[in-house]
C-alpha positions in Angstrom: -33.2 -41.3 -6.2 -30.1 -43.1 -7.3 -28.4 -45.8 -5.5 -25.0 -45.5 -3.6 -23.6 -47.3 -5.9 -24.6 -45.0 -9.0 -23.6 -42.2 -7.1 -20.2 -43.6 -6.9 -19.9 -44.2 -9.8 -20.5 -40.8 -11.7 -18.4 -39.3 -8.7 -15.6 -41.9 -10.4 -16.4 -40.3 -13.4 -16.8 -36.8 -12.6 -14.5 -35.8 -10.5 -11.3 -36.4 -12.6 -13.1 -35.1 -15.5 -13.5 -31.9 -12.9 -10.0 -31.9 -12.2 -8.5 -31.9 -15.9 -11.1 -29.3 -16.2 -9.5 -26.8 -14.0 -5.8 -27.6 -14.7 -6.5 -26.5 -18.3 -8.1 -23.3 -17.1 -5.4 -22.8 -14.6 -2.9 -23.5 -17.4 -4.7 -20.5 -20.2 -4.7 -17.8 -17.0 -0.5 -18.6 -16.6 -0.3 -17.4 -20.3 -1.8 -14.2 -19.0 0.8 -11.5 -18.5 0.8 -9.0 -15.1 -1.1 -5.9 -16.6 -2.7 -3.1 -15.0 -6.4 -2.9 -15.1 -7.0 0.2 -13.6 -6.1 3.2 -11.8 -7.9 5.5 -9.7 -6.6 8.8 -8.3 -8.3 10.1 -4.3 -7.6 13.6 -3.9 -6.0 14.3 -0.2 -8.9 15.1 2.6 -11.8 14.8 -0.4 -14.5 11.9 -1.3 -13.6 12.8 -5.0 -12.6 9.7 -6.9 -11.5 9.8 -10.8 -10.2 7.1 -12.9 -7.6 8.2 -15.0 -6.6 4.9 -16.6 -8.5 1.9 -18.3 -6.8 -1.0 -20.0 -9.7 -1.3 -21.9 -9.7 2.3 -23.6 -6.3 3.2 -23.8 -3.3 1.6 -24.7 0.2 1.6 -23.6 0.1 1.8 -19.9 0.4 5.4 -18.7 0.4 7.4 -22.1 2.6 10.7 -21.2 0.3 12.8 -23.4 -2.8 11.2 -22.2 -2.7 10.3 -18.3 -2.6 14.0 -16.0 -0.9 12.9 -13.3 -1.2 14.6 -9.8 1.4 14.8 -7.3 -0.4 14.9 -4.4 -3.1 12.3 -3.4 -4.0 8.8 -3.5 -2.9 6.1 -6.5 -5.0 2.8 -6.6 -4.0 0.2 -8.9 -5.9 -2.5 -10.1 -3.8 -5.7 -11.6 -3.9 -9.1 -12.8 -2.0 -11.3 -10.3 -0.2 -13.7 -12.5 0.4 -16.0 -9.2 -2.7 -15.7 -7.9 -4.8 -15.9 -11.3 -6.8 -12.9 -10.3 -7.6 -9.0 -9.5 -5.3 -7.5 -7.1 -5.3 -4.2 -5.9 -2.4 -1.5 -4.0 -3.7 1.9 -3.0 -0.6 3.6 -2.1 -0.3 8.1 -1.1 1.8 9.8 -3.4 4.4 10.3 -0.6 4.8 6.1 -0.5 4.5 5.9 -4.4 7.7 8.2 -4.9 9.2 6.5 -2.1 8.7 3.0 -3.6 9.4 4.3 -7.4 12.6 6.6 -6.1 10.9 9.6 -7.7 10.9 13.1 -7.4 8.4 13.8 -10.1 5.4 11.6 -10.5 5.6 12.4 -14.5 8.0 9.9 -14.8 5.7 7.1 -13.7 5.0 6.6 -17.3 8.0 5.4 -17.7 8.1 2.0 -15.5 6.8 -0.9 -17.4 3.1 -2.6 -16.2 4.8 -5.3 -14.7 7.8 -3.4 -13.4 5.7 -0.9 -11.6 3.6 -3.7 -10.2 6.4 -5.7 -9.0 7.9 -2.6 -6.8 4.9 -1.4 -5.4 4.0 -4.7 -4.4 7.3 -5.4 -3.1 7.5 -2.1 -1.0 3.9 -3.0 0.1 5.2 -5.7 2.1 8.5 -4.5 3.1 6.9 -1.4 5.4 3.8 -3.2 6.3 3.1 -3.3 9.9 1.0 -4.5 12.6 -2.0 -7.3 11.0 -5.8 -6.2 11.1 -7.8 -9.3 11.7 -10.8 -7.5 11.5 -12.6 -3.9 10.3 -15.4 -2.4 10.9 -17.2 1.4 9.1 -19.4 3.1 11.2 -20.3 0.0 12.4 -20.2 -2.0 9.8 -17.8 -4.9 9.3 -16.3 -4.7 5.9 -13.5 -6.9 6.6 -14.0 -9.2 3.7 -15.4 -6.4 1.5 -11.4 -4.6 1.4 -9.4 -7.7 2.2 -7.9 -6.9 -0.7 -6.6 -3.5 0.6 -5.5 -5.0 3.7 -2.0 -5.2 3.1 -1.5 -1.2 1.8 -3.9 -0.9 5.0 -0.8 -2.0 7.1 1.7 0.7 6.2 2.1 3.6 8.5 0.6 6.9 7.2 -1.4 5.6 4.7 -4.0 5.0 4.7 -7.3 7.0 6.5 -10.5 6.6 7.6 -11.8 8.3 4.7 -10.1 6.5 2.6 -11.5 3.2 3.7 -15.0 4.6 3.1 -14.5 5.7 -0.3 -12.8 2.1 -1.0 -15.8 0.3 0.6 -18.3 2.1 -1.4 -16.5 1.1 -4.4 -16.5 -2.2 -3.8 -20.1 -2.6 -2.8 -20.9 -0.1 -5.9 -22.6 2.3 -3.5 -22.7 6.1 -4.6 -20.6 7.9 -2.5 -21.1 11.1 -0.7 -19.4 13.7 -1.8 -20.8 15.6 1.0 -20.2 13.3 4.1 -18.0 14.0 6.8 -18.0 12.0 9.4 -16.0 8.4 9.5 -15.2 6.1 11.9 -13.1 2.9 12.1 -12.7 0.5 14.9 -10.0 -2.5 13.4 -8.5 -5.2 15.3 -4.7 -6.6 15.5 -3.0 -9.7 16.0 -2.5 -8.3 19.4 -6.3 -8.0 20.5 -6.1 -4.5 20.6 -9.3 -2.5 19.7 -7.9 1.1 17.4 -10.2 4.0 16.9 -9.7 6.2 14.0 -11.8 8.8 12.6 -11.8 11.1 9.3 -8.2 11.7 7.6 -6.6 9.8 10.7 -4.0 7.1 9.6 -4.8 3.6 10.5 -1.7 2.8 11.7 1.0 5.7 12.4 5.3 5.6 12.4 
């Protein structure tokens, strides 16, 4: 075992060495640009899930001739957070993404830029978002950490369902999900201390 004092000593060493360290990482992820990973489409009232866009097999964002987009249903976005150096994600209905874009035709989505798009939807995300959930639980579960990510698109009113927050939970934990199930039921928690029940295609949180 080393002495205190050799201890000390690499610590000395180490942990400016550490420090440099991450500044330079932190300093190569600022040269990476907001792009859009990802994006899922939910259909309404389904367990269905389809990706319809991967930065990694298809360049420009949202191709016109190669992206089928559908008017009705759920939009999940996956993005680089140029602030946060990581993997965000906004799961908005088609009824908030129009709302947010100021569209009548979800065609014309291919026409905002990645960063653009990013920046509005985030931007409407938290101007409507409403009463905090401090915690979450599935059928029992708690997957509050699993979907903190999805928290904040969780807080806008009629949004996002019980359902949905299954399908999202099984993504994140990689689980197959069941087509076939039917049953769903949420309890979450607000800032307020009050216990909400929701179940299937409820909304979380309501106008």
């Amino acid at each position: 075992m080393l002495p205190i004092f050799a201890i000390r000593f690499l610590m000395h060493i180490y942990t400016p060495i550490k420090y440099k360290q991450e500044q330079l990482f932190r300093w190569y992820l600022s040269f990476i640009p907001t792009y859009i990973q990802q994006v899922f489409y939910i259909q309404d009232k389904s367990n269905y899930i389809e990706e319809i866009y991967n930065y990694i097999h298809m360049r420009p964002w949202c191709d016109k001739d190669k992206i089928k987009i559908k008017e009705s249903g759920y939009y999940l976005f996956t993005y680089w957070n140029t602030e946060k150096y990581s993997i965000e994600r906004i799961i908005l209905h088609t009824d908030h993404l129009k709302k947010a874009l100021n569209l009548t035709d979800l065609n014309n989505l291919w026409a905002f830029n990645e960063k653009a798009l990013i920046k509005i939807l985030y931007e409407y995300q938290e101007k409507y978002k409403s009463e905090n959930i401090l915690d979450l639980f599935l059928n029992n579960e708690n997957v509050y950490h699993t979907l903190i990510k999805y928290i904040p698109s969780m807080r806008i009113p009629n949004n996002i369902t019980a359902r949905i927050i299954y399908i999202l939970k099984q993504c994140e934990t990689k689980i197959v999900i069941d087509l076939k199930q039917e049953e769903f039921r949420v309890i979450y928690y607000t800032d307020q201390l009050d216990e909400l029940h929701k179940k299937d295609d409820e909304y979380l949180i309501t106008m």
